[in-house]
N, C-alpha and C positions, 0 to 999 in steps of 0.2 A: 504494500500500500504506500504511494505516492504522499509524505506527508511534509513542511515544512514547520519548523517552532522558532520564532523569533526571542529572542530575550535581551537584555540590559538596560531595558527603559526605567525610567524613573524620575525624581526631582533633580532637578539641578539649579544652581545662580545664571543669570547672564555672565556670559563667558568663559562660562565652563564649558567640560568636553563629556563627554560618553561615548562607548563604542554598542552596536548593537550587531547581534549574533544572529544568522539564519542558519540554523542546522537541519541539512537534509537527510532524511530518509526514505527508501525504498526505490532509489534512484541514484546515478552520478551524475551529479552539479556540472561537472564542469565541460560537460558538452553543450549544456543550453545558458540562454539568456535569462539571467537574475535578475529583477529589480526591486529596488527600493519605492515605496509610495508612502504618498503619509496624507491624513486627513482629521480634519480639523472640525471643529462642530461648525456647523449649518457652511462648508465649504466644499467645492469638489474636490476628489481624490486627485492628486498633484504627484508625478513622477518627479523623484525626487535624484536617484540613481542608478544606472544601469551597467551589468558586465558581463560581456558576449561570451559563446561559448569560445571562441580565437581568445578571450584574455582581455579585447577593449573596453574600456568606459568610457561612460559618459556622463558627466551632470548635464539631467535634463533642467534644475531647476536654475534661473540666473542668480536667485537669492543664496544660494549656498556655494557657489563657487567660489573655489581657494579655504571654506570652511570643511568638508565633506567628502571622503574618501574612500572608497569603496574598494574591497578587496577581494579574493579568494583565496581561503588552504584546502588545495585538493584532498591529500591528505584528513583532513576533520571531515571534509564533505560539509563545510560551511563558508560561509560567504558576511563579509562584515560590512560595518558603516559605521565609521570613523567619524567624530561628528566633534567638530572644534567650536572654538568663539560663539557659542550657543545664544538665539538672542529669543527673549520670548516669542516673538511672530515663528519658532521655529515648535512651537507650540502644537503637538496634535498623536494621533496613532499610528505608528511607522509599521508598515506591514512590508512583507518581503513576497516575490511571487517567483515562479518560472514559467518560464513561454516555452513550449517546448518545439523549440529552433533557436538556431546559432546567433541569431540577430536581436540585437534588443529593440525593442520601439516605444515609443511615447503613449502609445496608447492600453491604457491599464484592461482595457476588453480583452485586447488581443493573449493574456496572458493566463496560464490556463488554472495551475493550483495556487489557493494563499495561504499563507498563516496565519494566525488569529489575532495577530498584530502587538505591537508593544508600546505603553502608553509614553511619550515624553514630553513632560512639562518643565519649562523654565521660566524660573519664578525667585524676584526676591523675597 
């Protein structure tokens, strides 16, 4: 069973950092496209970062570039998001998905299992 479980959300100050974890099960990561989405109350779901099954990324979002980093360890069979200079408006539920193809896209339909998402607020 195809399954993915986000974790490391939680409070933080502006300017803090957090890392969040997708770990895969019942599947290997790292032929397909990962991404990052996050959603926020009464906001559309917002691709936030994406990593092809070749290895590329992408920030989809313009608010988090140079903050937000996205990685894979084939090995764990997880996939991270690296998350710096935290500002509230980064405020919402980061959920992790795969598409299952090589290519990442923007569009959070196209993308086929999720996780049940992980909460992060930043907050002084």
């Amino acid at each position: 069973q195809l399954q993915l479980v986000e974790s490391g959300g939680g409070l933080v100050q502006p300017g803090g950092s957090l890392r969040l974890s997708c770990a895969a099960s019942g599947f290997t990561l790292d032929y397909y496209a990962i991404g990052w989405f996050r959603q926020a109350p009464g906001r559309e779901r917002e691709g936030v970062s994406c990593i092809s099954g070749s290895g590329g990324t992408t920030n989809r979002a313009d608010s988090v570039k140079g903050r937000f980093t996205i990685s894979r360890d084939n090995a764990k069979n997880t996939v991270y998001l690296q998350m710096n200079s935290l500002k509230p408006e980064d405020t919402a539920v980061y959920y992790c998905a795969v598409r299952l193809k090589r290519e990442c896209s923007s569009i959070w339909r196209l993308y086929d299992y999720w996780g049940q998402g992980t909460q992060v607020t930043v907050s002084s």
